[in-house]
mmJSON file of the N, C-alpha and C atoms, coordinates in Angstrom:
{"data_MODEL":{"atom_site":{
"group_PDB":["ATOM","ATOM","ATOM","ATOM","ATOM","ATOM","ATOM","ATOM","ATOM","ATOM","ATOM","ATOM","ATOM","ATOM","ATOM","ATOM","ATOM","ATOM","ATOM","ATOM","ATOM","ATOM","ATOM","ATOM","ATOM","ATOM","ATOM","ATOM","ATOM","ATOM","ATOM","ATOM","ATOM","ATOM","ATOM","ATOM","ATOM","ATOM","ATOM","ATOM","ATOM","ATOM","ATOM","ATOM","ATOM","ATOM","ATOM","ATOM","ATOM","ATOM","ATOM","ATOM","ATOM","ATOM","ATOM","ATOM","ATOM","ATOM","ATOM","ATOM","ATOM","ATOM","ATOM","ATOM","ATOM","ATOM","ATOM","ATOM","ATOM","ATOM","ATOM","ATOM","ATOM","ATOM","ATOM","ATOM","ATOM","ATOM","ATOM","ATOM","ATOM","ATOM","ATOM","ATOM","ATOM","ATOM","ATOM","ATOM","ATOM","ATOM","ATOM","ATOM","ATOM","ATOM","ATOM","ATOM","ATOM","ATOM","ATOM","ATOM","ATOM","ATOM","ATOM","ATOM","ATOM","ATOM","ATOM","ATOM","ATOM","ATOM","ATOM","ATOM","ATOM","ATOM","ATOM","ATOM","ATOM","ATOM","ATOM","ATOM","ATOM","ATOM","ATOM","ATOM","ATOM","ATOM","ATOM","ATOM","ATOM","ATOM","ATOM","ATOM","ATOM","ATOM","ATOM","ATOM","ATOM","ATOM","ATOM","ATOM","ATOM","ATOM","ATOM","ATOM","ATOM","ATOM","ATOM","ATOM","ATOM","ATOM","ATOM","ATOM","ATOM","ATOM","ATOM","ATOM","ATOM","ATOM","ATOM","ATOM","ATOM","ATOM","ATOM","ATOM","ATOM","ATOM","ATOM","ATOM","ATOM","ATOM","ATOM","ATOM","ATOM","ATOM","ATOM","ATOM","ATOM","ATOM","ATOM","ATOM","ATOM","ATOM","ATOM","ATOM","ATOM","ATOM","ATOM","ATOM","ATOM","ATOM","ATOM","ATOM","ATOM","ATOM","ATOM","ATOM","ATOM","ATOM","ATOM","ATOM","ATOM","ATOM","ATOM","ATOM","ATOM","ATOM","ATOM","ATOM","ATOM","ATOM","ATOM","ATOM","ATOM","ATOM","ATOM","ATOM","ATOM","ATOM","ATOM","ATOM","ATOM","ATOM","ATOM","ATOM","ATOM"],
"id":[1,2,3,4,5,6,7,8,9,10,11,12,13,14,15,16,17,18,19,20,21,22,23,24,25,26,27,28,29,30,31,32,33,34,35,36,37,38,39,40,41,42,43,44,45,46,47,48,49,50,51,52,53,54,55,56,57,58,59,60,61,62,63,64,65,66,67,68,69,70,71,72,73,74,75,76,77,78,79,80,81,82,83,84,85,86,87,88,89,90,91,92,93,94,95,96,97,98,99,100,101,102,103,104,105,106,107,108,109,110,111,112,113,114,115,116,117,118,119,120,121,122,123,124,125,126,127,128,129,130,131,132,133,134,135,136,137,138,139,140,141,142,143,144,145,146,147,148,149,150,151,152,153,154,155,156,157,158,159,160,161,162,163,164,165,166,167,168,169,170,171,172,173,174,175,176,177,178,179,180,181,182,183,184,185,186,187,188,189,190,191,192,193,194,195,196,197,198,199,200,201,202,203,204,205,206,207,208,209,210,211,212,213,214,215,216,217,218,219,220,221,222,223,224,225],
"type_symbol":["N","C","C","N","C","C","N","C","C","N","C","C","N","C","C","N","C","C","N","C","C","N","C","C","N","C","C","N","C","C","N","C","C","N","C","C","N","C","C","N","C","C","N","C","C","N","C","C","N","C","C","N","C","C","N","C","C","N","C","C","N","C","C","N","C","C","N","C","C","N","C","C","N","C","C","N","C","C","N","C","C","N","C","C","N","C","C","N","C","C","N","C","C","N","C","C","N","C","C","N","C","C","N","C","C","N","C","C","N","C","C","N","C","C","N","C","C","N","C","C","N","C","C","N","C","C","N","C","C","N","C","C","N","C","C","N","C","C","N","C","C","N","C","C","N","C","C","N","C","C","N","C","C","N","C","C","N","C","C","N","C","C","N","C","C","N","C","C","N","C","C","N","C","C","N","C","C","N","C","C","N","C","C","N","C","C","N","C","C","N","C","C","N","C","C","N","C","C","N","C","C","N","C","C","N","C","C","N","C","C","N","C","C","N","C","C","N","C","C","N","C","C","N","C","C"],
"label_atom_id":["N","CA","C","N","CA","C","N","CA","C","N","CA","C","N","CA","C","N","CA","C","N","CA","C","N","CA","C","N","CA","C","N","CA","C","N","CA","C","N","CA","C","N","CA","C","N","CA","C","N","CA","C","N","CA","C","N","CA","C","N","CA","C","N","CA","C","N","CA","C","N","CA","C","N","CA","C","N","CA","C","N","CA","C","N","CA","C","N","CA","C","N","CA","C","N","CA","C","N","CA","C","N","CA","C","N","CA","C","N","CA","C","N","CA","C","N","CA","C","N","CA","C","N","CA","C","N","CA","C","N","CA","C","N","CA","C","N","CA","C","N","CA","C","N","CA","C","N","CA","C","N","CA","C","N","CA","C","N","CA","C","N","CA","C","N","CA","C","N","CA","C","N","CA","C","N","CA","C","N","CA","C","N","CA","C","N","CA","C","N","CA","C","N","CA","C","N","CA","C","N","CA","C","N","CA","C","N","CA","C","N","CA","C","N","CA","C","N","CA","C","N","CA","C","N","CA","C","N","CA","C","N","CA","C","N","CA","C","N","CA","C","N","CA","C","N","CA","C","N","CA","C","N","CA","C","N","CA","C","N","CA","C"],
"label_alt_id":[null,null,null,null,null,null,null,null,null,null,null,null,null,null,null,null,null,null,null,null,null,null,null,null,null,null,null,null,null,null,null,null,null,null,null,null,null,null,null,null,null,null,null,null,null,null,null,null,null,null,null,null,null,null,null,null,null,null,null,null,null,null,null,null,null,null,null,null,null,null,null,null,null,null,null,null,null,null,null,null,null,null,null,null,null,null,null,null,null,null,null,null,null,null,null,null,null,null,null,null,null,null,null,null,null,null,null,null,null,null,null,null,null,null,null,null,null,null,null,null,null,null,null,null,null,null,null,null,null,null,null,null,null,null,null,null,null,null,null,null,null,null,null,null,null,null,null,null,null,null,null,null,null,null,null,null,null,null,null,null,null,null,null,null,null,null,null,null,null,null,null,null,null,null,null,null,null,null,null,null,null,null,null,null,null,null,null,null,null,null,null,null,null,null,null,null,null,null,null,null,null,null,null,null,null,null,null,null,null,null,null,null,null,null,null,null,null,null,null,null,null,null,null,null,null],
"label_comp_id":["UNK","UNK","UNK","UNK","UNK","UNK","UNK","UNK","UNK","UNK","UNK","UNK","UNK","UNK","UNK","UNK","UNK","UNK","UNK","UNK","UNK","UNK","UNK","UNK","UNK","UNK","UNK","UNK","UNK","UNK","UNK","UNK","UNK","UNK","UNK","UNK","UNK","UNK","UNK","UNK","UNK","UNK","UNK","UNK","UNK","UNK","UNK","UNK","UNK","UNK","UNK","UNK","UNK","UNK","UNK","UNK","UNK","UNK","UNK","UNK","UNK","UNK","UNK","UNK","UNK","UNK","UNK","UNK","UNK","UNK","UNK","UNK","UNK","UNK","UNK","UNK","UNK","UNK","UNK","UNK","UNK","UNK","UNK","UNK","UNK","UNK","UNK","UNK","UNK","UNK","UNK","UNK","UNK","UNK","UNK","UNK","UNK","UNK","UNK","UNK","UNK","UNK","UNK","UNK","UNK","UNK","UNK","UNK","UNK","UNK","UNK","UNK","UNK","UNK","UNK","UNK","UNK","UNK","UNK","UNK","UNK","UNK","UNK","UNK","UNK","UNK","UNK","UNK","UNK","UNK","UNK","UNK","UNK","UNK","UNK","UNK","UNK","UNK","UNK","UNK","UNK","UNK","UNK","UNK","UNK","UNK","UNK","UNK","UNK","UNK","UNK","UNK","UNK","UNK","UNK","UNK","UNK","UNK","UNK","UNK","UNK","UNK","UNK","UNK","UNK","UNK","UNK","UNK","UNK","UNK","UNK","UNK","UNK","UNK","UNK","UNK","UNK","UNK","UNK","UNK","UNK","UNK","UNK","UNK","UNK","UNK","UNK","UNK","UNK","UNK","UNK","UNK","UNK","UNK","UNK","UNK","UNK","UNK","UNK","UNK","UNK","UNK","UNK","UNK","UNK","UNK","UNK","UNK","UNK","UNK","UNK","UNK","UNK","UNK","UNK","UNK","UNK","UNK","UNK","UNK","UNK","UNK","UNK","UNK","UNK"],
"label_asym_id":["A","A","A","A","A","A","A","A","A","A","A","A","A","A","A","A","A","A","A","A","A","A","A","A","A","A","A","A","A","A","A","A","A","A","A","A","A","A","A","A","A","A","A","A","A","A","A","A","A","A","A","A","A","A","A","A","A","A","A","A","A","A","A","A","A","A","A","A","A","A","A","A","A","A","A","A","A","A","A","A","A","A","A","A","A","A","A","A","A","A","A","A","A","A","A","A","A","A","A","A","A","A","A","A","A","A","A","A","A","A","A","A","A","A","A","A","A","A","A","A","A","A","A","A","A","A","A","A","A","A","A","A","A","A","A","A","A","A","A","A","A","A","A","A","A","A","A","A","A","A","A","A","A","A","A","A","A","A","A","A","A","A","A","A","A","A","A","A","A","A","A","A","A","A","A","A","A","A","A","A","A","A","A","A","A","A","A","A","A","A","A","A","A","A","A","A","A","A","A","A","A","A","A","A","A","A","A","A","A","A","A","A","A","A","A","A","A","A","A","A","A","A","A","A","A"],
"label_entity_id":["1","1","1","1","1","1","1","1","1","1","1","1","1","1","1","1","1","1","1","1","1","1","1","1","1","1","1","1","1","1","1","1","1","1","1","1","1","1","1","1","1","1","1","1","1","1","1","1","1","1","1","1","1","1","1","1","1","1","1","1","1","1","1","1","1","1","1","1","1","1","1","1","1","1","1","1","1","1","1","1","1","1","1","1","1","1","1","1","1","1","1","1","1","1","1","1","1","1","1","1","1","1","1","1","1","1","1","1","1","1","1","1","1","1","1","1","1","1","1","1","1","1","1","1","1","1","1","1","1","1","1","1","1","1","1","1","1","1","1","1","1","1","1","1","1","1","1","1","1","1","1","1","1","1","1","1","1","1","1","1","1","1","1","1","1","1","1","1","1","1","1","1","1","1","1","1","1","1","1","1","1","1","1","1","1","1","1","1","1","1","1","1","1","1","1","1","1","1","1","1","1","1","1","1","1","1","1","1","1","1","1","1","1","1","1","1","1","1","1","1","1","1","1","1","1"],
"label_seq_id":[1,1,1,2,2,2,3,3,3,4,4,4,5,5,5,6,6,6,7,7,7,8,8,8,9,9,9,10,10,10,11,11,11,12,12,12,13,13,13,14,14,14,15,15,15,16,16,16,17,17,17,18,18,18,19,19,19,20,20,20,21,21,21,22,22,22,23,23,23,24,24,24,25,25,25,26,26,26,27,27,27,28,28,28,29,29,29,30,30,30,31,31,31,32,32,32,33,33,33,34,34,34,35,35,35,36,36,36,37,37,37,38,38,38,39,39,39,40,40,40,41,41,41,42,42,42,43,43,43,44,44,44,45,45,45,46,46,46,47,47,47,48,48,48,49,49,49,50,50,50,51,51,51,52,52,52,53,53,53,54,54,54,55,55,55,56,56,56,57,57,57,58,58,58,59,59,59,60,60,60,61,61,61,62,62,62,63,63,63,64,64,64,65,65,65,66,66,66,67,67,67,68,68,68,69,69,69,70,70,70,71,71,71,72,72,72,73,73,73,74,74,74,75,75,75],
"pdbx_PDB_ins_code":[null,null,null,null,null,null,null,null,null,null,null,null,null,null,null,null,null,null,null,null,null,null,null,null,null,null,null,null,null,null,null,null,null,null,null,null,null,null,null,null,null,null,null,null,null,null,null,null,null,null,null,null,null,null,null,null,null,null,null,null,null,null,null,null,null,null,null,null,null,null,null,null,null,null,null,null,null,null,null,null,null,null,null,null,null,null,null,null,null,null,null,null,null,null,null,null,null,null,null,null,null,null,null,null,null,null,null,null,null,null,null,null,null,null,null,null,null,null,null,null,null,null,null,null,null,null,null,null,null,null,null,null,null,null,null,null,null,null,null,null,null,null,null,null,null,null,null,null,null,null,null,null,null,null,null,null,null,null,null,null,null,null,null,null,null,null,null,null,null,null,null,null,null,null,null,null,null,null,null,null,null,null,null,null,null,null,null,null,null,null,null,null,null,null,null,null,null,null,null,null,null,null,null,null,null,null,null,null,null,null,null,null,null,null,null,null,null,null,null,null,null,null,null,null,null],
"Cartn_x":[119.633,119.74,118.518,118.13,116.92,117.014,116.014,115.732,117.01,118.025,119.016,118.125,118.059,117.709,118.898,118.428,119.619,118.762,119.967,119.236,120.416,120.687,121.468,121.447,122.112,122.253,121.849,120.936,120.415,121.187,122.376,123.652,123.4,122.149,122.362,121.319,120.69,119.481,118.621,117.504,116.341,115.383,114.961,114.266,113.356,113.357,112.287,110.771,109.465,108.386,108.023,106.652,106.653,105.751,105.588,104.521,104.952,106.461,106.679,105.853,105.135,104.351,103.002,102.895,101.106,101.011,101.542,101.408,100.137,99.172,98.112,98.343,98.028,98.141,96.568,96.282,95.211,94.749,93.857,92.73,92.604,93.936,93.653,93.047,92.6,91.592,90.657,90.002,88.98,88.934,90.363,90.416,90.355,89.905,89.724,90.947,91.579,92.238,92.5,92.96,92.885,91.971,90.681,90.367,90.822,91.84,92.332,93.638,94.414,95.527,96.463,97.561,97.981,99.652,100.141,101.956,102.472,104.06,104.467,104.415,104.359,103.619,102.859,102.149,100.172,100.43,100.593,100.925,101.228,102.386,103.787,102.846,101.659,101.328,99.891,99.114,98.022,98.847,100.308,101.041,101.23,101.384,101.428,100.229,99.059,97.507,97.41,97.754,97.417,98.454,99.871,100.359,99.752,99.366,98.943,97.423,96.7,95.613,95.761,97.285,97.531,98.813,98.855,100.173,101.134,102.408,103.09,102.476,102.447,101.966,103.655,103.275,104.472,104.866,104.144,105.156,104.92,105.123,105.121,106.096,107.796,108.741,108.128,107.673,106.732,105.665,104.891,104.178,104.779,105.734,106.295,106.769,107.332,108.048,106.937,105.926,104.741,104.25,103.641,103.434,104.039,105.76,106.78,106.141,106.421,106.011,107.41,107.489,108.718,108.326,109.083,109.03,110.206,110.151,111.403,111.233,112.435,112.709,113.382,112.145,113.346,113.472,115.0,115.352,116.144],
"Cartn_y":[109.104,107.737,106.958,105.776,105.613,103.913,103.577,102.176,100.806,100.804,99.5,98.228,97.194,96.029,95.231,93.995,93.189,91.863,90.408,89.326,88.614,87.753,86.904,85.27,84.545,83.353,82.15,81.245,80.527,79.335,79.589,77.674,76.82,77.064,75.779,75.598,74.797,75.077,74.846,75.093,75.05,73.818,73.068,71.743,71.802,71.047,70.139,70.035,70.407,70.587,68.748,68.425,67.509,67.08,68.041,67.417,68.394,68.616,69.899,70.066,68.753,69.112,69.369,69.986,69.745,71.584,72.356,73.395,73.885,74.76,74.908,76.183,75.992,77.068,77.099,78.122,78.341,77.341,77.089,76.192,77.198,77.353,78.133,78.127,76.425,75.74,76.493,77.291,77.891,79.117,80.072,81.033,81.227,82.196,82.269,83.043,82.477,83.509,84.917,85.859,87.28,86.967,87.582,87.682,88.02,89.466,89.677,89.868,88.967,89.033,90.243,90.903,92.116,91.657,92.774,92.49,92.957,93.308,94.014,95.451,95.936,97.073,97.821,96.986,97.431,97.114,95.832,95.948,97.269,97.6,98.8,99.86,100.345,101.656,101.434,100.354,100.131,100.46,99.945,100.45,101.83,102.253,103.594,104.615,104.315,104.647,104.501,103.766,102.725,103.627,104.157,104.917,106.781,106.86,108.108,108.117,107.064,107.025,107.261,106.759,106.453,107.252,108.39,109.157,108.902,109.174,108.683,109.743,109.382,110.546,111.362,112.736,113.669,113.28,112.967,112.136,110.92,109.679,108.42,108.12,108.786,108.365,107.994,109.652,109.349,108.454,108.25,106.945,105.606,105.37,104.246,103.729,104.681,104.764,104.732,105.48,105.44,104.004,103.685,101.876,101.118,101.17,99.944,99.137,98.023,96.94,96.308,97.059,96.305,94.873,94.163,93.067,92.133,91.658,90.971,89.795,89.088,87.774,87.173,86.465,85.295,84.452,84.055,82.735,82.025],
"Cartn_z":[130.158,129.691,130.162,129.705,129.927,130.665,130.55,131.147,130.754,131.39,131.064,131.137,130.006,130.208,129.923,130.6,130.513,131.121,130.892,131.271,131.625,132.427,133.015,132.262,131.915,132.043,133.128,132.595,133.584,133.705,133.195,133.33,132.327,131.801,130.674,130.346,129.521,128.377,128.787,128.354,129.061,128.95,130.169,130.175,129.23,128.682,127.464,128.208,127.37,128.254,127.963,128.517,128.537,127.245,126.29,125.359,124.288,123.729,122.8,121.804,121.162,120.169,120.554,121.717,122.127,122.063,120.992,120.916,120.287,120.484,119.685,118.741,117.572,116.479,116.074,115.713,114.855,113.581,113.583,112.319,110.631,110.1,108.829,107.523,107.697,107.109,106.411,106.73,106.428,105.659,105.83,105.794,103.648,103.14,101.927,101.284,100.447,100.136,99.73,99.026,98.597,97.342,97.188,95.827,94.424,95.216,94.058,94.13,93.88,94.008,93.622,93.96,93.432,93.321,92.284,91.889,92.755,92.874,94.185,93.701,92.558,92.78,93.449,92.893,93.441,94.862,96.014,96.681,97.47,97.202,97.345,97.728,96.235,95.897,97.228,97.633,98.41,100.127,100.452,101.603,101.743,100.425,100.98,100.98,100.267,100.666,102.297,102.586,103.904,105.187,104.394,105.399,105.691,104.546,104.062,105.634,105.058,106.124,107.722,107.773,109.616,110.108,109.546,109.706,110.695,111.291,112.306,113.186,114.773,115.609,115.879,116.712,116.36,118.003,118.329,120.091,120.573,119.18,119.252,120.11,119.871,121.485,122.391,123.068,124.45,124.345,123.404,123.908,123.936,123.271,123.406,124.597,125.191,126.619,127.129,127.519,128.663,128.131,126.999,127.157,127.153,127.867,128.073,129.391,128.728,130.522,130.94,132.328,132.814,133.305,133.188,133.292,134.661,135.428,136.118,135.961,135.921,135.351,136.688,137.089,138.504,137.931,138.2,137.818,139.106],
"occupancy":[1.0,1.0,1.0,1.0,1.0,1.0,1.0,1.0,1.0,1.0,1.0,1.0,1.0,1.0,1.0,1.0,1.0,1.0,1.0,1.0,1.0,1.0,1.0,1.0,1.0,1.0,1.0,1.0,1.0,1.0,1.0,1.0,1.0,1.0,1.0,1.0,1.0,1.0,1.0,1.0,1.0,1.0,1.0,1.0,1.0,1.0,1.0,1.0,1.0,1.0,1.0,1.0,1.0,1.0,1.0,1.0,1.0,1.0,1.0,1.0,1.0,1.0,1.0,1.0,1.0,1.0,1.0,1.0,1.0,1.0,1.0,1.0,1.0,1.0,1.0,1.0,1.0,1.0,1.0,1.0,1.0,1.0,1.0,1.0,1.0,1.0,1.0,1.0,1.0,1.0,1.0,1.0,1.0,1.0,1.0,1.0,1.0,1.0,1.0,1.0,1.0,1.0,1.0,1.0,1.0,1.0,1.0,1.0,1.0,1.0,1.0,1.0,1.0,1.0,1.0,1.0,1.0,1.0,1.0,1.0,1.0,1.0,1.0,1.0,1.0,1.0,1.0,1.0,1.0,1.0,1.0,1.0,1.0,1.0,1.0,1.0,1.0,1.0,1.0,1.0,1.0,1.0,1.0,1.0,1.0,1.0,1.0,1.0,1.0,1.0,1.0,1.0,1.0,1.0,1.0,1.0,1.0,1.0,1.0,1.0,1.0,1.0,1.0,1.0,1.0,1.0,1.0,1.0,1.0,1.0,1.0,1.0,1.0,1.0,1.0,1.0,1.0,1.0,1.0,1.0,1.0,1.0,1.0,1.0,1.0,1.0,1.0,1.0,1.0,1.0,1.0,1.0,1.0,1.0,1.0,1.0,1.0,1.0,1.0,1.0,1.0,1.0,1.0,1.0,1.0,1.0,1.0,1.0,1.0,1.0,1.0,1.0,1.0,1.0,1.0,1.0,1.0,1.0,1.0,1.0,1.0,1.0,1.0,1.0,1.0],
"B_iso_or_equiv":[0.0,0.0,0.0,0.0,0.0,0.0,0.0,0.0,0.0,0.0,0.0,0.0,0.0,0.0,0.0,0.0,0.0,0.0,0.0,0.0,0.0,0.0,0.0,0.0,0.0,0.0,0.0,0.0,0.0,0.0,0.0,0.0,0.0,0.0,0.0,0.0,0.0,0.0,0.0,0.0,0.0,0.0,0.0,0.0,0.0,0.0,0.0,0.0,0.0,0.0,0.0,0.0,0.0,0.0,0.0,0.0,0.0,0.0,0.0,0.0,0.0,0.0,0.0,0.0,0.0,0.0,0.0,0.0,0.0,0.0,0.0,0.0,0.0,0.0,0.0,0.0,0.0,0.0,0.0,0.0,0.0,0.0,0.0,0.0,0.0,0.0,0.0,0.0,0.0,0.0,0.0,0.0,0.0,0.0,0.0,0.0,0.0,0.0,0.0,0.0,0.0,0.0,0.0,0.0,0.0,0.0,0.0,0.0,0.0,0.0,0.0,0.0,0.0,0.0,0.0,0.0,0.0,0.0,0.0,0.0,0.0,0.0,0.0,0.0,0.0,0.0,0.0,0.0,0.0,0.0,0.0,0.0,0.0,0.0,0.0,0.0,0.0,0.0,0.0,0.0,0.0,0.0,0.0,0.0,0.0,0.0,0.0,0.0,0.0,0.0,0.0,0.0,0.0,0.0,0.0,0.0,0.0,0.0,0.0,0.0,0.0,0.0,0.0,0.0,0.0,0.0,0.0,0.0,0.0,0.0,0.0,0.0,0.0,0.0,0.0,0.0,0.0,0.0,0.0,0.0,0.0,0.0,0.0,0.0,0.0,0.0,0.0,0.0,0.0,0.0,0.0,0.0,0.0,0.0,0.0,0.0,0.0,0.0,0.0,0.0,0.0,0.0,0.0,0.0,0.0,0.0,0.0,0.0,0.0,0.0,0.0,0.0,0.0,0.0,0.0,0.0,0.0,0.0,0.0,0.0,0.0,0.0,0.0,0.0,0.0],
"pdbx_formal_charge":[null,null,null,null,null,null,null,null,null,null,null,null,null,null,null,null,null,null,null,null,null,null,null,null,null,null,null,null,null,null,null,null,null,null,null,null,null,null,null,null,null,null,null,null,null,null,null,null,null,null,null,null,null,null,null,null,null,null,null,null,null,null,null,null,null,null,null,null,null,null,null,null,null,null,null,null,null,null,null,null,null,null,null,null,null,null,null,null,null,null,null,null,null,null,null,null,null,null,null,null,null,null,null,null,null,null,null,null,null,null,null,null,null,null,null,null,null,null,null,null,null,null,null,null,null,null,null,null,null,null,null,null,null,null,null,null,null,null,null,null,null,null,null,null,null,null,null,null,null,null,null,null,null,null,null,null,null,null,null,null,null,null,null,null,null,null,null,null,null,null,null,null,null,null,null,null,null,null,null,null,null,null,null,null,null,null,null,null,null,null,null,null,null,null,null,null,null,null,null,null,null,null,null,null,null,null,null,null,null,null,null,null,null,null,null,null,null,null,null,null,null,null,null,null,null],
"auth_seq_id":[1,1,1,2,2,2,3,3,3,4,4,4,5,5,5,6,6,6,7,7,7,8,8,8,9,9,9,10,10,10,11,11,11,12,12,12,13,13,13,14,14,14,15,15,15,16,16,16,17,17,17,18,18,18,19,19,19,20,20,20,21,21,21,22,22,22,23,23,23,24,24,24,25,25,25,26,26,26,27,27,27,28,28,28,29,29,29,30,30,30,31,31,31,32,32,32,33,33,33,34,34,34,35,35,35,36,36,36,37,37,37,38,38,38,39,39,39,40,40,40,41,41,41,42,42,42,43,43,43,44,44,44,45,45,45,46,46,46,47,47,47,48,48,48,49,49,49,50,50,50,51,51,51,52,52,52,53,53,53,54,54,54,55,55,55,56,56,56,57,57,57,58,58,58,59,59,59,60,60,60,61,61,61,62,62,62,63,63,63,64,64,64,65,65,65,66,66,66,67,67,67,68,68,68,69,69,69,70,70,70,71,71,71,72,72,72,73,73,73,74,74,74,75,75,75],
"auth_comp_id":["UNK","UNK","UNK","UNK","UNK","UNK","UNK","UNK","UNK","UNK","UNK","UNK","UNK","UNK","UNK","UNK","UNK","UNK","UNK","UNK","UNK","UNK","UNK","UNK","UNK","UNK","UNK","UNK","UNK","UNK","UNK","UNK","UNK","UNK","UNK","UNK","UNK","UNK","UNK","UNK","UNK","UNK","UNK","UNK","UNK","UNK","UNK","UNK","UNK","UNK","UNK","UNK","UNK","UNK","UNK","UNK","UNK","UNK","UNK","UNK","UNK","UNK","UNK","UNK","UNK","UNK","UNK","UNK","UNK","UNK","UNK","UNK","UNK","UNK","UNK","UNK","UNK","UNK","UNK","UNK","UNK","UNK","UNK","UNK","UNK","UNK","UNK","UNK","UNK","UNK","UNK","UNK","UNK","UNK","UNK","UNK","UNK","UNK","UNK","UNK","UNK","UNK","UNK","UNK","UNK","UNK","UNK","UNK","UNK","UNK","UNK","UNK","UNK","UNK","UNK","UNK","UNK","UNK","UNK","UNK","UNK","UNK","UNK","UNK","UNK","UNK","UNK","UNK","UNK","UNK","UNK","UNK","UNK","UNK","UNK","UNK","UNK","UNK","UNK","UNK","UNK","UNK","UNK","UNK","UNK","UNK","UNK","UNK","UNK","UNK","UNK","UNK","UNK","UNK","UNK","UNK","UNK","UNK","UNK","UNK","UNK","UNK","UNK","UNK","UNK","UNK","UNK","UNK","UNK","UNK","UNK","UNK","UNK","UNK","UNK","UNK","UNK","UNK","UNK","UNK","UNK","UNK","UNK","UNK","UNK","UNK","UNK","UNK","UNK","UNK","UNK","UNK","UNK","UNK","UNK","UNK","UNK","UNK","UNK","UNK","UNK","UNK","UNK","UNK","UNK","UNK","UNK","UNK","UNK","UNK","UNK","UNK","UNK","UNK","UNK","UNK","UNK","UNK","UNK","UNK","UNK","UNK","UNK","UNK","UNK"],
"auth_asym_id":["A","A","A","A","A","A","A","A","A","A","A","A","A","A","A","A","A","A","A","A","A","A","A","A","A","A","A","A","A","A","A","A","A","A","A","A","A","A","A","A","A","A","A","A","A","A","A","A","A","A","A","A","A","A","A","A","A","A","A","A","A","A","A","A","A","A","A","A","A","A","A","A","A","A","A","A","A","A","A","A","A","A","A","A","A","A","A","A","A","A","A","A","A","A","A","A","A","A","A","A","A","A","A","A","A","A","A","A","A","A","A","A","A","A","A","A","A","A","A","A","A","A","A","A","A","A","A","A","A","A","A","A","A","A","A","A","A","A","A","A","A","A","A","A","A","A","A","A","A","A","A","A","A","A","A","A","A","A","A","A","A","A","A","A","A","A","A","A","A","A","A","A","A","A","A","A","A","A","A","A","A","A","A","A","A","A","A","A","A","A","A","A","A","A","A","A","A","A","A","A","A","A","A","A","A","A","A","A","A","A","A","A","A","A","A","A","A","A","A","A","A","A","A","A","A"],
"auth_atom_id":["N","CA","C","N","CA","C","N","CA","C","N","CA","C","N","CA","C","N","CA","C","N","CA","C","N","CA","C","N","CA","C","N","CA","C","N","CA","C","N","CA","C","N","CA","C","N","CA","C","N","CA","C","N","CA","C","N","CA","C","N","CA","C","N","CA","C","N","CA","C","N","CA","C","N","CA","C","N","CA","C","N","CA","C","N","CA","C","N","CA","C","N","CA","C","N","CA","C","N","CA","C","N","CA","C","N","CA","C","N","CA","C","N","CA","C","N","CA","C","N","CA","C","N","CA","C","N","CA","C","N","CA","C","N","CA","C","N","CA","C","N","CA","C","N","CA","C","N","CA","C","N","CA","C","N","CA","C","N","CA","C","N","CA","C","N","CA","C","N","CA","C","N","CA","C","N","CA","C","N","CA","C","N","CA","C","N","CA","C","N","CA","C","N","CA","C","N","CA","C","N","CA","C","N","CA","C","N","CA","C","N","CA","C","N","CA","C","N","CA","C","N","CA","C","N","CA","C","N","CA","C","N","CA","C","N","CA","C","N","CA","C","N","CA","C","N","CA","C","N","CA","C","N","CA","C","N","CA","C","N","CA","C"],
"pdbx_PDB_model_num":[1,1,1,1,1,1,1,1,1,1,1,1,1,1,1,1,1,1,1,1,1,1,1,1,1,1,1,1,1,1,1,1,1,1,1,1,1,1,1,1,1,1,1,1,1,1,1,1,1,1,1,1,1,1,1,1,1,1,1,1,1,1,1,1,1,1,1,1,1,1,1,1,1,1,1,1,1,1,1,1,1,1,1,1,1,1,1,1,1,1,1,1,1,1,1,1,1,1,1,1,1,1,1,1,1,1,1,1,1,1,1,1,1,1,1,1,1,1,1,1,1,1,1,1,1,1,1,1,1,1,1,1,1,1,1,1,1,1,1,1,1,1,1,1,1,1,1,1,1,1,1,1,1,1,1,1,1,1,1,1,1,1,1,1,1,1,1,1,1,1,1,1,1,1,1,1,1,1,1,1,1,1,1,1,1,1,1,1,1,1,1,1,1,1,1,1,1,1,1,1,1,1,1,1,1,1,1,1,1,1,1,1,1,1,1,1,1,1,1,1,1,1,1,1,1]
}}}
């Protein structure tokens, strides 16, 4: 069996920061759209070119597990 995660309850909701809207997002302003737009076809048929290119590895499990980050949560 492998790594149990779990998380505890901290009593009650979590304090309000002091500036919620002072979040920064990216400037997308600029960005150009797709030249050429495609149907969900074409789409569909370019995902699976695209999977064809990046095959699944045959011991993705084990890497998944060797790059888990444990993490501890004080509260």
């Amino acid at each position: 069996m492998g790594t149990m995660n779990s998380t505890k309850s901290c009593g009650g909701p979590v304090p309000p920061t002091d500036d919620p809207q002072g979040l920064e997002f990216p400037d997308w302003s600029g960005m150009i759209s797709h030249k050429s737009p495609q149907t969900f076809a074409e789409a569909v048929q370019w995902n699976e070119e695209m999977l064809e290119m990046f095959p699944p590895k045959s011991n993705r499990a084990a890497l998944d597990i060797e790059a888990k980050c444990d993490i501890e949560f004080v509260f």
